[in-house]
C-alpha positions, 0 to 999 in steps of 0.5 A: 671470650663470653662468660658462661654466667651471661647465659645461665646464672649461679643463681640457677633455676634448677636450684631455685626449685630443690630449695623449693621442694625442701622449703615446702617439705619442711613447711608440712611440719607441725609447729611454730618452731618447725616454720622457723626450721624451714625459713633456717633450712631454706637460707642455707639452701640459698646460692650467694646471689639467691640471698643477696636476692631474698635480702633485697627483696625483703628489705625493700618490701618492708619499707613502707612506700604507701601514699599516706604514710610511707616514704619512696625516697627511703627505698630508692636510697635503700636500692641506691646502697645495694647497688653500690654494694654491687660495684657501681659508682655513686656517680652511676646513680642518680636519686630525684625528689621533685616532691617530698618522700617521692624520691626516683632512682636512676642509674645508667650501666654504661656500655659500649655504645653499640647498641642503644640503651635497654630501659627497666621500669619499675615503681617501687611505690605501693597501695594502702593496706591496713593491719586490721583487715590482713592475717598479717602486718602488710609491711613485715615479710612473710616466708610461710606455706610456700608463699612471700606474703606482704604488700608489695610482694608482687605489685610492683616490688617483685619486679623492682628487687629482681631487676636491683639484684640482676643488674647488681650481679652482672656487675659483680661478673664484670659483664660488658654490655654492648648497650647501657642499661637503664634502671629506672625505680619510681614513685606514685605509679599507683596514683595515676597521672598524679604530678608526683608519678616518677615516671611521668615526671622524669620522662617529662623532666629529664628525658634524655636519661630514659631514652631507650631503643625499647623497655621493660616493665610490669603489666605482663606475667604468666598465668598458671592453670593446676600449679602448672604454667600455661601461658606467658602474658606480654603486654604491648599495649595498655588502655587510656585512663580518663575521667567524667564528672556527671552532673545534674542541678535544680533549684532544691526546696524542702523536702515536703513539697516534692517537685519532678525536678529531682536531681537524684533522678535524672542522675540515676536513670542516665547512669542506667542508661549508660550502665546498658550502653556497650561501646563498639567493637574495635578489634586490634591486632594485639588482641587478635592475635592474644586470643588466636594463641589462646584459643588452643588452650580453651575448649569447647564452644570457647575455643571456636569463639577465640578462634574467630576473633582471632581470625579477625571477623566474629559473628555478632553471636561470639562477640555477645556470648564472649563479652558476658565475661567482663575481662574478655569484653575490656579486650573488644571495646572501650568501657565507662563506669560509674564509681562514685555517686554523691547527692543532696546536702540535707535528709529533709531537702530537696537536692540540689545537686547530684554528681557521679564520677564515671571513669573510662578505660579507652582502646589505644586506637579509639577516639577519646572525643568520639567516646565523649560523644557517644558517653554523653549520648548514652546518657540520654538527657541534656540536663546532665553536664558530662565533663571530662576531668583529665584528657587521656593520654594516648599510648600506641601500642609496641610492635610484635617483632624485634629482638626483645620479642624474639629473645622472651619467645626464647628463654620462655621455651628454654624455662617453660618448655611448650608455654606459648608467649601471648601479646596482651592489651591491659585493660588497667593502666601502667607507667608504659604509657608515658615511654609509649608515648615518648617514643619508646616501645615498652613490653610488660614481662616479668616470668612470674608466674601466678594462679588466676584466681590468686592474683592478689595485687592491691588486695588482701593478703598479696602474696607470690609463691616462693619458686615463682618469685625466684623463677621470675628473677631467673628469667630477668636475669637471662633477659637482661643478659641477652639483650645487653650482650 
């Protein structure tokens, strides 16, 4: 016989939204002491498994997970702690350290074999932030105006908290799943293809502990137009990372007796010349199939335009007046930008050298050498060496179909009736790509929901509203539940 609670939770949506209505009804009063009012009143609101929630969410926030000063393996046996709270054996889990304070956690839900593993990513490292640039200390919680205000409180340890707690109350329920579930918290996703990145390296390292028929993580999430959701973001594919280094010489001299051969020069006008190149267009189905399902939600002359690309076969006019925003046109061609120049080693000299880091970000169904080619060609001046500093690493993108897709597709319906799932291409860069690559198929969703022009993830003040973070946690608690059974 089948619980009840695999289906819907004693942490319940409906009263996820009353203890927000009551949080933000009290929020409205005058006074410091009255916000304390409301943070007391809103924990007495809170289901046990809400604030079994909220307790690891805070805790892990205010840990410092930054790479020049705080400590991954802290938070990972900080999760460890809560997980064997929850019921699990510390021969579930299983903590990595392969570089100091990079620790990763894994632990394995076994289930009865059936179906093969279901694998939750998420990385538990964060961005820099200073005190003296936010309102407030970046690592000590913030509950006020409706909103979790911290670093971290979105990017990624939302995510990271939601699925601890999920898999800690599927336990405590004594749920049996059909699969075992896989969670992997890791370090230094926000730095790249970094050595340290957990991900990397434990799919690099110990492999067989991820292996998954398929796998959830970041790099979805819906977006919300007016406070209400509009649409829910899937990512199945994510752009290739690489780097060039740009790099014109000259013999130098002093700075009196000017010569034509400047360094500065050359460098700048193939940066110019780059800066007006545009990759070719290469539409792929995820992202035919994104603005085809978007298109309904747009107006005007946008909507004709989406429906077109979504169609599969743009006249060059649509593509021209769409690529003039700069998130749309990341979605139709690889991009190559400059981000740092540096030149000369002296005011009253000639340089010697000028050097420019150009970083790209290439379609997964691109040629990395044909962008080479054309990068290079787009500078314009064979005096300028383009080198690239690190190859892309290739990730195909996740098939459209499939029990996961179908089963988000549901439970969206069920949370946020008339709210269309949309696949989505990120034009930034995830931990998905190393699981792509290794033969798993990764699909970012994460039911949270956020404003577009508040989406705060790496800068100032980031922050989530409360209802949104609790819903989001609601939606993974059903996901995981439904998948595993």
């Amino acid at each position: 016989m089948r619980m009840q609670t695999r289906r819907r939770s004693p942490f319940s949506f409906r009263s996820a939204r009353t203890v927000l209505a009551l949080s933000l009804a009290l929020a409205g009063l005058a006074g410091a002491s009255t916000g304390a009012l409301a943070q007391q009143a809103q924990a007495a609101q809170l289901t046990p498994q809400q604030q079994r929630f909220h307790d690891i969410y805070k805790e892990l926030v205010e840990i410092n997970t930054t790479h020049s000063v705080g400590d991954n393996t802290v938070a990972a046996r900080a999760m460890e702690k809560r997980l064997i709270e929850s019921g699990f054996a510390p021969g579930d889990i299983q903590i990595f350290e392969p570089f100091p304070k990079k620790g990763n956690l894994v632990l394995r839900f076994k289930g009865d074999g059936s179906k093969k593993p279901l694998l939750l990513l998420a990385h538990i490292d964060v961005v820099e932030a200073r005190r003296e640039d936010w309102k407030t200390d970046p690592f000590k919680l913030q509950e006020t105006g409706g909103y979790f205000t911290a670093r971290g409180s979105i990017d990624d340890k939302a995510m990271a908290s939601a699925l601890v707690s999920v898999v800690g109350q599927l336990k405590q329920e004594g749920f049996k799943p059909k699969r075992d579930i896989i969670l992997a918290l890791t370090a230094d996703e926000e730095r790249g293809d970094a050595l340290s990145n957990g991900a990397f390296w434990l799919i690099n390292n110990k492999p067989e502990l991820l292996q998954a028929e398929f796998g959830i993580n970041e790099g979805g999430g819906g977006e919300l137009r007016g406070g209400k959701p509009n649409l829910h973001r899937m990512q199945v594919a994510e752009k290739m990372y690489t780097t060039y280094m740009l790099e014109a010489r000259d013999v130098g001299g002093h700075s009196s007796v000017p010569t034509k051969n400047n360094p500065i020069y050359a460098l700048s006008a193939g940066l110019e010349r780059l800066g007006n190149f545009a990759f070719p267009v290469k539409l792929a189905d995820v992202t035919k199939t994104y603005f085809a399902r978007s298109a309904p939600f747009a107006t005007g002359q946008l909507a004709d335009d989406m429906r077109a690309v979504g169609a599969g076969n743009p006249d060059p006019s649509v593509i021209e007046r769409m690529s003039a925003n700069p998130a749309y046109n990341a979605q139709f061609r690889t991009t190559c930008v400059a981000t740092m120049v540096q030149a000369g080693h002296a005011e009253n000299a000639l340089p010697q050298s000028a050097k420019a880091t150009v970083n790209c970000r290439i379609l997964p169904h691109d040629d990395p050498d044909e962008v080479e080619r054309l990068l290079t060609q787009a500078v314009g001046n064979d005096k300028i060496v383009v080198r690239n500093v690190g190859r892309p690493l290739r990730s195909p993108a996740s098939p459209l179909n499939g029990d996961l897709v179908k089963t988000v597709e549901t439970l969206t319906q069920q949370m946020w009736p008339g709210v269309p799932v949309v696949p989505a291409m990120s034009t930034g860069a995830t931990d998905s790509r190393f699981m792509r690559n290794a033969g798993i198929p990764m699909y970012g969703v994460t039911g949270m929901f956020l404003e577009p022009a508040d989406a705060r993830a790496h800068g100032l003040d980031e922050r989530i509203e409360i209802q949104r973070l609790y819903d989001g946690r609601e939606f993974l608690y059903r996901l995981v539940s439904e998948l595993a059974k």
